[in-house]
Kinemage of the C-alpha trace (Angstrom):
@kinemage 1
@onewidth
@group {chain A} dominant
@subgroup {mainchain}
@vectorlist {calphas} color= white
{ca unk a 1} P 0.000 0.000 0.000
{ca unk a 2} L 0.956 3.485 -0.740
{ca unk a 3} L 2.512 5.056 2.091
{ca unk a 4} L 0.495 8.984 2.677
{ca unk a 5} L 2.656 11.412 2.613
{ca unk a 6} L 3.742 13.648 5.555
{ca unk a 7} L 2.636 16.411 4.274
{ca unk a 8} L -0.309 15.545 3.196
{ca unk a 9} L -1.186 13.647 7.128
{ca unk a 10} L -0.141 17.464 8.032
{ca unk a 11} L -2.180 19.629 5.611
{ca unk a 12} L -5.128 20.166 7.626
{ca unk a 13} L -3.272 21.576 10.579
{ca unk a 14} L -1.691 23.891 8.544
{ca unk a 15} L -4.153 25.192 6.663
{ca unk a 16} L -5.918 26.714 9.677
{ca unk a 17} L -4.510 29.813 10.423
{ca unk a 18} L -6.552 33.339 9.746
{ca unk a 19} L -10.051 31.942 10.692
{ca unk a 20} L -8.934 29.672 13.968
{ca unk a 21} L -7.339 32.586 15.270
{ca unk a 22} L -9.663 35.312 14.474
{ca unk a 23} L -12.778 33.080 16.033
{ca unk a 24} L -10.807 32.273 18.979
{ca unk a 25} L -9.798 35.979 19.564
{ca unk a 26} L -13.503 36.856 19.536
{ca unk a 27} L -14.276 35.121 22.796
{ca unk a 28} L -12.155 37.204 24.783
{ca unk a 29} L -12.541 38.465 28.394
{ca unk a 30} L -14.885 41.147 27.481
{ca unk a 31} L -16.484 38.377 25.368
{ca unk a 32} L -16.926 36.068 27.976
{ca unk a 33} L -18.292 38.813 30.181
{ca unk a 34} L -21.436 39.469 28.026
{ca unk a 35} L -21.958 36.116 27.068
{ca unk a 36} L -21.893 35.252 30.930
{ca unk a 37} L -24.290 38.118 31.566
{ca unk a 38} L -26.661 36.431 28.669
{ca unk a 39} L -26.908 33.236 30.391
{ca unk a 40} L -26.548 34.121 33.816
{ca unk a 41} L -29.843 37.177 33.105
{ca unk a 42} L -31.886 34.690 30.616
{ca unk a 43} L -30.878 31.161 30.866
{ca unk a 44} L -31.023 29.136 28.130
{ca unk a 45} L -33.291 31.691 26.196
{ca unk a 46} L -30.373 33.027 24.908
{ca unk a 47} L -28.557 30.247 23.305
{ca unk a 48} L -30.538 30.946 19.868
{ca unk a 49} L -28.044 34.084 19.215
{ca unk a 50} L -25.142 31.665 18.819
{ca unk a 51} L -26.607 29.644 16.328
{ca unk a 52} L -28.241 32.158 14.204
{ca unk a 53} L -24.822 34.533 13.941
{ca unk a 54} L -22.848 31.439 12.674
{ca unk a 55} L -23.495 31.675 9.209
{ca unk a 56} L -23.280 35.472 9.094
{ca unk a 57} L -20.289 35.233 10.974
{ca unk a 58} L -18.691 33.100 8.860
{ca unk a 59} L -20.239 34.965 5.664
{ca unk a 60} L -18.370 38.341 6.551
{ca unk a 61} L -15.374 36.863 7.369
{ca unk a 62} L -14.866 35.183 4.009
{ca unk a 63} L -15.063 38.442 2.625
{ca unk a 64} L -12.662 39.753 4.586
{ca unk a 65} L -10.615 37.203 4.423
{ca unk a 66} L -10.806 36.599 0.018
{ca unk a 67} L -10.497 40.386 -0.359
{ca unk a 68} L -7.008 39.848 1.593
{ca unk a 69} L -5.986 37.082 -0.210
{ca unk a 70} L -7.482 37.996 -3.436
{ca unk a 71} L -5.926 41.398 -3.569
{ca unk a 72} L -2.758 41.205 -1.788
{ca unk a 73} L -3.429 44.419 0.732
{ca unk a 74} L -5.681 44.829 3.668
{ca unk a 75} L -9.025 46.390 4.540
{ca unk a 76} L -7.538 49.807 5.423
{ca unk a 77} L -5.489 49.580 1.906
{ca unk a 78} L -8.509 49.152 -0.221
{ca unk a 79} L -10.471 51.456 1.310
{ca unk a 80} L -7.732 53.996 0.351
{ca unk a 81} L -7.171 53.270 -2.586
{ca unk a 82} L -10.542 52.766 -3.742
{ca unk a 83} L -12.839 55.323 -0.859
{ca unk a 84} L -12.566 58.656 0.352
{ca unk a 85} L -10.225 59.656 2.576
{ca unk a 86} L -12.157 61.028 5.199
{ca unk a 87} L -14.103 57.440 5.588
{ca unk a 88} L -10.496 55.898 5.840
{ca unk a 89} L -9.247 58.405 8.706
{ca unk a 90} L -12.908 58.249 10.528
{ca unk a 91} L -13.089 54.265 10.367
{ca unk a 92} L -9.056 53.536 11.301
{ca unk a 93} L -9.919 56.232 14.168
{ca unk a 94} L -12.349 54.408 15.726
{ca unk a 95} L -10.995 51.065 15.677
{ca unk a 96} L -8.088 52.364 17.495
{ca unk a 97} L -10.288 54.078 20.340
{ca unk a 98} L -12.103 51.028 20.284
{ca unk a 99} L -9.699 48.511 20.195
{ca unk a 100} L -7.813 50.409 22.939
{ca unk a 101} L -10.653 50.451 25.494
{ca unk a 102} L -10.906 46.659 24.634
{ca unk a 103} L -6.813 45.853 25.522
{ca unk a 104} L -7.803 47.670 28.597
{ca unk a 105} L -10.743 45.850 29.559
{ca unk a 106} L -9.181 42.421 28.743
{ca unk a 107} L -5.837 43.282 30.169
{ca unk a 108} L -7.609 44.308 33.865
{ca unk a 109} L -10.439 40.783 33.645
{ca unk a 110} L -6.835 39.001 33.536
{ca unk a 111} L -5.521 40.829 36.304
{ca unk a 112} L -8.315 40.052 38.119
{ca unk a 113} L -8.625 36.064 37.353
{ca unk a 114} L -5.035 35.545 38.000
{ca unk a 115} L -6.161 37.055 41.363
{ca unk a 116} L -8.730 35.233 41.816
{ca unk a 117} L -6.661 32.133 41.818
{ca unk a 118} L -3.807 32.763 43.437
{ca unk a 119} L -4.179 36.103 45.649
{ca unk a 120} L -2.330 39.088 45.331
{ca unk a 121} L -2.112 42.368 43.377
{ca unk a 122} L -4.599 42.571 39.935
{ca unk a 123} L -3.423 45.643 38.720
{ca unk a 124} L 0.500 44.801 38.939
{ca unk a 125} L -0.667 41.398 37.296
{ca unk a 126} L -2.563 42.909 34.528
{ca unk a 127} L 0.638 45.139 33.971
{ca unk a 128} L 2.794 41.712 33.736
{ca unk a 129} L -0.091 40.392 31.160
{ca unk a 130} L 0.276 43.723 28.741
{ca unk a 131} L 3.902 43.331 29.023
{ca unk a 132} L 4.185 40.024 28.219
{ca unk a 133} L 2.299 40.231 25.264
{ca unk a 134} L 3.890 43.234 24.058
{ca unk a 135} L 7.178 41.878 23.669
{ca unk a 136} L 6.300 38.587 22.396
{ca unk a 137} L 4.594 40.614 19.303
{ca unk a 138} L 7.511 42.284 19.247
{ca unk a 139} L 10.177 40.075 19.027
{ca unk a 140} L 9.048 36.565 17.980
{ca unk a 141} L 8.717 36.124 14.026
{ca unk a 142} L 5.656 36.128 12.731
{ca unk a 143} L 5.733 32.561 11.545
{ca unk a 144} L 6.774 31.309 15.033
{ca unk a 145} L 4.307 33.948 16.584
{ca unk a 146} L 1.248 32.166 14.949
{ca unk a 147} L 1.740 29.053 16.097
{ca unk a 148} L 2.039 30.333 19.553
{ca unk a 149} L -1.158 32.016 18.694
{ca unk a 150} L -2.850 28.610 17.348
{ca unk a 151} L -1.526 26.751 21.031
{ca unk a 152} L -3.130 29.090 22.685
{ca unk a 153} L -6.552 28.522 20.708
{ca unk a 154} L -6.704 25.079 23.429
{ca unk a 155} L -7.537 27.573 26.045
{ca unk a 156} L -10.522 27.931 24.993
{ca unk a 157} L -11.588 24.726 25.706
{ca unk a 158} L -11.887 25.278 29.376
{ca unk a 159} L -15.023 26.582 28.883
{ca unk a 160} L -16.454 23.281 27.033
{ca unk a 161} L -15.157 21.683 30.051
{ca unk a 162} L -16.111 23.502 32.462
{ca unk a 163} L -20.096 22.504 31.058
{ca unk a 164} L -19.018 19.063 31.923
{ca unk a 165} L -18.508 19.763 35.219
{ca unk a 166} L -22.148 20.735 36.134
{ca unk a 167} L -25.632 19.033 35.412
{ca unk a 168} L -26.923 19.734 32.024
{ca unk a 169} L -30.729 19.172 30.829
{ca unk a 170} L -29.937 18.393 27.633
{ca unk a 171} L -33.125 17.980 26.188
{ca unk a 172} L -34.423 21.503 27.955
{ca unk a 173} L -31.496 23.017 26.143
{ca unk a 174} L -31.633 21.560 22.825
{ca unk a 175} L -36.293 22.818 22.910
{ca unk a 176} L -34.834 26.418 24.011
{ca unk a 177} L -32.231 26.598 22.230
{ca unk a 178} L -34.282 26.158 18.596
{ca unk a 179} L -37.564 27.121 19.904
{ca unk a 180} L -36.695 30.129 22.919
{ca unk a 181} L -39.052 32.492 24.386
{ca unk a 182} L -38.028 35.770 23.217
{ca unk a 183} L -38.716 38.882 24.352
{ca unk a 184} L -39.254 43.262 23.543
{ca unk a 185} L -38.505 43.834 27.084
{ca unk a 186} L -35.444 46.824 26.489
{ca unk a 187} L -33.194 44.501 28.717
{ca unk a 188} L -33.573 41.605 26.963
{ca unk a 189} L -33.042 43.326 23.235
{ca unk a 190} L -29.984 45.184 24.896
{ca unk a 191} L -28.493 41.862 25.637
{ca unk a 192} L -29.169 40.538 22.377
{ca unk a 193} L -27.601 43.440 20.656
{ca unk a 194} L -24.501 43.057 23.017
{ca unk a 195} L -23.984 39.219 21.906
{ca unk a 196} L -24.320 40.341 18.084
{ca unk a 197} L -21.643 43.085 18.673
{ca unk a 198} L -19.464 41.046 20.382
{ca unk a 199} L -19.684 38.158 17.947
{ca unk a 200} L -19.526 40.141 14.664
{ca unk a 201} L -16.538 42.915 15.456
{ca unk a 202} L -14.297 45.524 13.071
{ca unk a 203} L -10.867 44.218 14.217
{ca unk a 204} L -11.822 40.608 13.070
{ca unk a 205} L -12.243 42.189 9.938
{ca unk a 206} L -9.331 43.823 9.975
{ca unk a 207} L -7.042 41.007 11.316
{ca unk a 208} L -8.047 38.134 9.374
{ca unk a 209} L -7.636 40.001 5.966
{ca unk a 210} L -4.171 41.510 6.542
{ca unk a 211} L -3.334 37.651 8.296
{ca unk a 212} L -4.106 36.295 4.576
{ca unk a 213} L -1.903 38.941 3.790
{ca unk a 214} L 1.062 37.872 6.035
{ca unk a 215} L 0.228 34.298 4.934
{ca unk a 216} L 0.809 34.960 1.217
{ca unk a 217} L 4.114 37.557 2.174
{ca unk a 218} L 5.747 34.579 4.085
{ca unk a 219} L 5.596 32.094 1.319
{ca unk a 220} L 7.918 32.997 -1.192
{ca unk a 221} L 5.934 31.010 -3.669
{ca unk a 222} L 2.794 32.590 -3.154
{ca unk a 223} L 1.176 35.626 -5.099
{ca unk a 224} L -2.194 37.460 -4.546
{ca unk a 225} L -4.631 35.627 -6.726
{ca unk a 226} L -5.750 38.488 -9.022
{ca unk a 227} L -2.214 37.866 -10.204
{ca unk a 228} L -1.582 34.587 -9.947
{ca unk a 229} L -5.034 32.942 -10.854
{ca unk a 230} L -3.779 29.308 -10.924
{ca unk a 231} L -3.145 29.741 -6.993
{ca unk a 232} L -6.605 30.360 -6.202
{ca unk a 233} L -8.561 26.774 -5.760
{ca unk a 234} L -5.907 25.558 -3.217
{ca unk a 235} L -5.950 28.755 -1.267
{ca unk a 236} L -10.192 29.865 -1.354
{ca unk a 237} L -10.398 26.006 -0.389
{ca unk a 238} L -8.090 26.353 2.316
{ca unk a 239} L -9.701 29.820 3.833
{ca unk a 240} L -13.155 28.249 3.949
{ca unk a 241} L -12.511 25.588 5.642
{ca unk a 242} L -10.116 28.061 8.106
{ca unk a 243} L -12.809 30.193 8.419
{ca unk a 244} L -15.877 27.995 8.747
{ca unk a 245} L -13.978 25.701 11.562
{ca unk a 246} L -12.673 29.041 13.531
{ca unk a 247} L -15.972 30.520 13.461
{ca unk a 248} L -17.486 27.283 14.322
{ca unk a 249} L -14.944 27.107 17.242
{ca unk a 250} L -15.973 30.393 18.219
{ca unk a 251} L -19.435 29.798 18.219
{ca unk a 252} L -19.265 26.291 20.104
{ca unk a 253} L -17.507 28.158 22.923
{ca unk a 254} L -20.169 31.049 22.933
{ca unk a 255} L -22.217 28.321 23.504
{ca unk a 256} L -20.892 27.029 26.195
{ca unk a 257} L -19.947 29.728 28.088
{ca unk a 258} L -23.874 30.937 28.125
{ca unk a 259} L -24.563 27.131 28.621
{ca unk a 260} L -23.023 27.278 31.791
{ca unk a 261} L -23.768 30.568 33.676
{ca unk a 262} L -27.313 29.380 32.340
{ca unk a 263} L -27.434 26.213 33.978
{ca unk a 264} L -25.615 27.712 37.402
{ca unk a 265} L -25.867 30.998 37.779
{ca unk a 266} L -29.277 32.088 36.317
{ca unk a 267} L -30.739 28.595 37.918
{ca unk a 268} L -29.867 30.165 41.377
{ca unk a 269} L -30.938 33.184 40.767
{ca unk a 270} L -27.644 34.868 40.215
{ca unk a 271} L -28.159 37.234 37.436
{ca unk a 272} L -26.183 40.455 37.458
{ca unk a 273} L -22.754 39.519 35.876
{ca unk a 274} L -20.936 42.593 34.707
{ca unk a 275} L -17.290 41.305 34.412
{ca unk a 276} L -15.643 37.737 33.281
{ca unk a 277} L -14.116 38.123 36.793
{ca unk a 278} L -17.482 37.984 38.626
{ca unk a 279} L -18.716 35.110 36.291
{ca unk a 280} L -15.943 32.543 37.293
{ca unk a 281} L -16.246 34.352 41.497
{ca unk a 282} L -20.103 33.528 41.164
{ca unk a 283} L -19.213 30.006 39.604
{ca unk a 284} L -17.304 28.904 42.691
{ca unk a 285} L -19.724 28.406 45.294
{ca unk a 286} L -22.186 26.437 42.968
{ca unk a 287} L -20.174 24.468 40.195
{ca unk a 288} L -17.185 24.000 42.962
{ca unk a 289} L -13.619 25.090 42.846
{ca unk a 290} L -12.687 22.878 39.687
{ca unk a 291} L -15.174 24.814 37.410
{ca unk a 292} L -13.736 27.786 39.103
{ca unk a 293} L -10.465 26.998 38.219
{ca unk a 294} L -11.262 25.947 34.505
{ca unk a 295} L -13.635 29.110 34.271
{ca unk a 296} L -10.457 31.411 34.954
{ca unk a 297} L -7.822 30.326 33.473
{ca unk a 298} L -9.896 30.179 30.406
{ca unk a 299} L -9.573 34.084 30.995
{ca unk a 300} L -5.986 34.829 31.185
{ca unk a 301} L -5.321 32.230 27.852
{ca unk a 302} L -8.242 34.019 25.927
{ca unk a 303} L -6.728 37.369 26.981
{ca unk a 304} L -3.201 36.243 25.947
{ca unk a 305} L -5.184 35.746 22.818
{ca unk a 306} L -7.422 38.699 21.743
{ca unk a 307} L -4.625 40.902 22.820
{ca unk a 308} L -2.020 40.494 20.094
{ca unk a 309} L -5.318 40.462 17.553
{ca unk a 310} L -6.662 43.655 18.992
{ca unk a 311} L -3.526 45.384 18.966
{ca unk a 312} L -2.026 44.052 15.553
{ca unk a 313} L -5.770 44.956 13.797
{ca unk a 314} L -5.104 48.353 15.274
{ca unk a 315} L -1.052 48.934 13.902
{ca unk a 316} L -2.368 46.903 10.301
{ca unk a 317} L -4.663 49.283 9.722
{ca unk a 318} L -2.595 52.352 10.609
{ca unk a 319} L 0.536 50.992 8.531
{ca unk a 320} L -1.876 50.659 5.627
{ca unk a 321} L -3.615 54.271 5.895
{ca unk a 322} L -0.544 55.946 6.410
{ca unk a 323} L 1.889 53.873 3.675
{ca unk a 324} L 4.113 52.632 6.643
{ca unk a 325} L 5.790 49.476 6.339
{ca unk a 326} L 4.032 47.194 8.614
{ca unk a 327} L 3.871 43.163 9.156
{ca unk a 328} L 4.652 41.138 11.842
{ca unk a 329} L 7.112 39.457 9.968
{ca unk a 330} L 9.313 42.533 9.774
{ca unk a 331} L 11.820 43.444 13.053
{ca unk a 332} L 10.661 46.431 14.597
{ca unk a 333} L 13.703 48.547 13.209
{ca unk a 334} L 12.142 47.891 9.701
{ca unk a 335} L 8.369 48.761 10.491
{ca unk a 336} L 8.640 51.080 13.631
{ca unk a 337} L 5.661 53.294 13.041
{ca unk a 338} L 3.783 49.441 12.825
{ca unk a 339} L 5.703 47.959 16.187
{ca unk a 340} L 5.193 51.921 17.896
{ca unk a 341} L 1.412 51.302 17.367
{ca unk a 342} L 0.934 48.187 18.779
{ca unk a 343} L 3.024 49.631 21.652
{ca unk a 344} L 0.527 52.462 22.418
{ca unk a 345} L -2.423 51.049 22.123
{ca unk a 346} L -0.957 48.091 24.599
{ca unk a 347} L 0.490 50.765 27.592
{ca unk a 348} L -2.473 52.672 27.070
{ca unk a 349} L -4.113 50.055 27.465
{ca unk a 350} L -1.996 48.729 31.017
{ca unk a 351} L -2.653 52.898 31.767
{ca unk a 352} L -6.253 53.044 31.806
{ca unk a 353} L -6.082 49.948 34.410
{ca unk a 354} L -4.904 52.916 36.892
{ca unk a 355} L -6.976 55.374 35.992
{ca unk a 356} L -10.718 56.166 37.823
{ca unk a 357} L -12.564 54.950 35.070
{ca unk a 358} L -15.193 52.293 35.163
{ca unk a 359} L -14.717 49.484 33.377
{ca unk a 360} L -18.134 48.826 32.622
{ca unk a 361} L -18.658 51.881 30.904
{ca unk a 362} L -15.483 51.474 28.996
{ca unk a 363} L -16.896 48.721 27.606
{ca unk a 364} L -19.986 49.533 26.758
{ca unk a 365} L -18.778 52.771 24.856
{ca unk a 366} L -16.401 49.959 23.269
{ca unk a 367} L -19.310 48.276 21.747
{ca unk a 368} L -21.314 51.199 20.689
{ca unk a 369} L -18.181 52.356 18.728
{ca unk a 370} L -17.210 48.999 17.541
{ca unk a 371} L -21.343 48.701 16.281
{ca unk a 372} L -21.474 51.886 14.636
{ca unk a 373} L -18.125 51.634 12.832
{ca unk a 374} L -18.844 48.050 11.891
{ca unk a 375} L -22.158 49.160 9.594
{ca unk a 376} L -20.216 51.016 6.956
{ca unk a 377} L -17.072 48.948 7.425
{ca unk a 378} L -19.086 46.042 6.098
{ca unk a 379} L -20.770 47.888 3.740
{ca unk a 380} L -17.824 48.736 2.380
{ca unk a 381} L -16.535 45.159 2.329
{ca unk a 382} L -19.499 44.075 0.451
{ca unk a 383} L -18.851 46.253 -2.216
{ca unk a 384} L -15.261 46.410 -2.931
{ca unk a 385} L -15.824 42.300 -2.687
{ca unk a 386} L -17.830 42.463 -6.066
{ca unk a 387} L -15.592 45.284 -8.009
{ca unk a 388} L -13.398 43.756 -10.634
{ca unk a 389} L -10.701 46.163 -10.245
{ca unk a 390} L -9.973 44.770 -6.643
{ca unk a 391} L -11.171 40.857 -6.838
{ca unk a 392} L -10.457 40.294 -10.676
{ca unk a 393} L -12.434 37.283 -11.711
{ca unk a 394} L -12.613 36.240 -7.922
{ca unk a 395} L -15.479 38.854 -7.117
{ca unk a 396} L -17.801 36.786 -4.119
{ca unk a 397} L -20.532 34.360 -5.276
{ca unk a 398} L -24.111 34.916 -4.681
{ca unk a 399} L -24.270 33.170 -1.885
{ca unk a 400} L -21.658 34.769 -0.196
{ca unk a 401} L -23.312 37.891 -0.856
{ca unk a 402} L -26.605 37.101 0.511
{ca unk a 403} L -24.723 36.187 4.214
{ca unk a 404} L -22.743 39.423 4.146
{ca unk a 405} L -25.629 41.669 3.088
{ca unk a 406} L -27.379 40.025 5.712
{ca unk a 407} L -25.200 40.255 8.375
{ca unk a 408} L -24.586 43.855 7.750
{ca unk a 409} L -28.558 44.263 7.642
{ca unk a 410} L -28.347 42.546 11.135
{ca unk a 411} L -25.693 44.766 12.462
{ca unk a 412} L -27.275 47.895 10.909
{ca unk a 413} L -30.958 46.526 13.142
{ca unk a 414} L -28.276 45.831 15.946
{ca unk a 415} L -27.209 49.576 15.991
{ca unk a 416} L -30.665 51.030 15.389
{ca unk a 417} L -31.750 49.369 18.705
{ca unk a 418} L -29.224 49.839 20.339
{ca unk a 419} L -29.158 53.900 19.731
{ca unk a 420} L -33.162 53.272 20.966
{ca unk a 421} L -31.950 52.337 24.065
{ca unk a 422} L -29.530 54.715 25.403
């Protein structure tokens, strides 16, 4: 018999990439906070949300991620090139406020789960965190980087675990989950809106398509597929099944993170989470100190995550508004402005853990700008995705039009409710 080749035996691992990582990032601590809010507030009645953003999720990310591929350049690139350049200035500002507020938020919820676990000082922890993370960006490669990045991925497991851990109705949450009892009450619509915003973000945008970038950079074989057209059924293959399994990961971990503030918290009548923190300090005296445990460490690996992605998206999309040089792949004496962003945005980020501000707000604000900017951001996706002069003969399908128009139709209802409620 044939022996299968080793590369072949290996092919699957290595084309995910892009999508794994940008679905993992997604359920970061902020993440986990408002989905533990959902199911600790409305049980299982919010499990629905999960499995109706899938597909969109994964709709909009293809586009991000072909356009990437497809063209060669990023988001923030095209939209130069091709857009006004006061919609370029206005959307790169905004992710960078946003973003910022977000490294903050995620950088303190670690602080605070390490001290949860062990005792001590959160803030000086949650200094350690941003520093840590800084420098790896900084000085590992970009191709040793990402698999660090991928490792890291396993963390999010904990919270598929931790499910395990308690009692689960499974039939209750399999009828609620495809047939829930929804609600107009403003609270309930809020929380809806939060879980689309948090699921369906800019910087994922941003990330995944200048990571298809980086991809195609590091291969010296590679070329963007409007110029090298005999490339692209290997590679569009390769990012849909990236994309559909990290968004699927994503997703499944959503899940289970509402699954099991649902089935502890909310069933005790615990239902004012506000932090990822208070989730996993709530979980303790109910699910017992292993779900505890599971429930924040899942925290601190998820934050180790989403921080690189939130700060990278940021200096990508800089580098490409302002013609710096800017990959990962590049030391930071080649691409300073690039490595000086992802800087800033990080000790801001450790900075605003000292300041009086509370973090609840910070995050809310976070989402509000990260819904607003998302609207035309996708918009603008949608269309550059079917203009020849950017995707050549690769412009998206009709299918993967009707996801993307509808999950920017969702987002655009998201942020029309939401601006009804403040």
């Amino acid at each position: 018999m044939e022996a299968v080749p080793q590369d072949r035996k290996q092919s699957w691992l290595k084309k995910l990439g892009p999508g794994l990582i940008t679905g993992a990032a997604d359920d970061d601590p902020s993440g986990i906070a408002t989905y533990s809010q959902a199911g600790a507030q409305f049980g299982f009645n919010m499990l629905w949300t999960v499995l109706f953003t899938y597909p969109l999720m994964v709709g909009i990310q293809l586009v991000s991620a072909r356009i990437g591929r497809v063209s060669g350049h990023g988001l923030a690139t095209n939209i130069r090139r091709h857009y006004p350049a006061w919609l370029l200035y206005s959307v790169v500002g905004l992710l960078l406020t946003a973003n910022t507020i977000n490294i903050a938020a995620d950088i303190s919820a670690m602080g605070e789960a390490l001290k949860l676990i062990i005792g001590g000082p959160a803030q000086m922890y949650a200094v350690a965190f941003g520093v840590v993370s800084l420098l790896l960006q900084v000085f590992i490669p970009y191709r040793r980087y990402v698999r660090l990045l991928k490792w890291l991925t396993l963390a999010l497991l904990a919270y598929v675990a931790t499910a395990f851990v308690v009692h689960i109705p499974w039939s209750q949450v399999l009828v609620k989950a495809l047939a829930p009892q929804l609600s107009w009450k403003s609270e309930y619509i809020t929380t809806v809106v939060a879980v689309f915003g948090t699921t369906i973000s800019p910087y994922l945008f941003f990330w995944q398509a200048s990571q298809e970038v980086e991809d195609q950079l590091a291969d010296p074989q590679a070329q963007p597929l409007i110029k090298a057209p005999q490339q692209a059924q290997a590679n569009l293959r390769r990012i849909k099944m990236d994309t559909f399994i990290g968004m699927g990961f994503s997703n499944l971990v959503a899940f289970f993170i509402i699954l099991t503030t649902a089935v502890t918290l909310n069933l005790h009548g615990i239902s004012d989470i506000q932090t990822s923190a208070q989730a996993a300090m709530a979980l303790r005296p109910i699910a017992g100190e292993f779900a505890f445990i599971l429930f924040s460490t899942g925290i601190i690996g998820t934050g180790l995550l989403a921080i690189p992605v939130l700060a990278g998206s940021s200096a990508y999309a800089m580098a490409e508004a302002f013609k710096w040089k800017g990959s990962l792949e590049r030391t930071p004496m080649q691409a300073k402005q690039f490595y000086g962003i992802i800087a800033i945005s990080t000790l801001i980020g450790i900075a605003l853990g000292f300041m009086a501000i509370d973090p609840i707000k910070a995050l809310y604000w976070s989402a509000v700008i990260n819904g607003v900017i998302s609207v035309p951001i996708m918009g603008v996706m949608m269309l550059m995705a079917v203009r020849p002069e950017i995707m050549g003969q690769f412009v998206i399908t009709r299918r993967l039009k009707v996801l993307g128009w509808l999950a920017t139709l969702m987002m655009a209802a998201a942020v029309s409710a939401m601006l009804l409620t403040l």
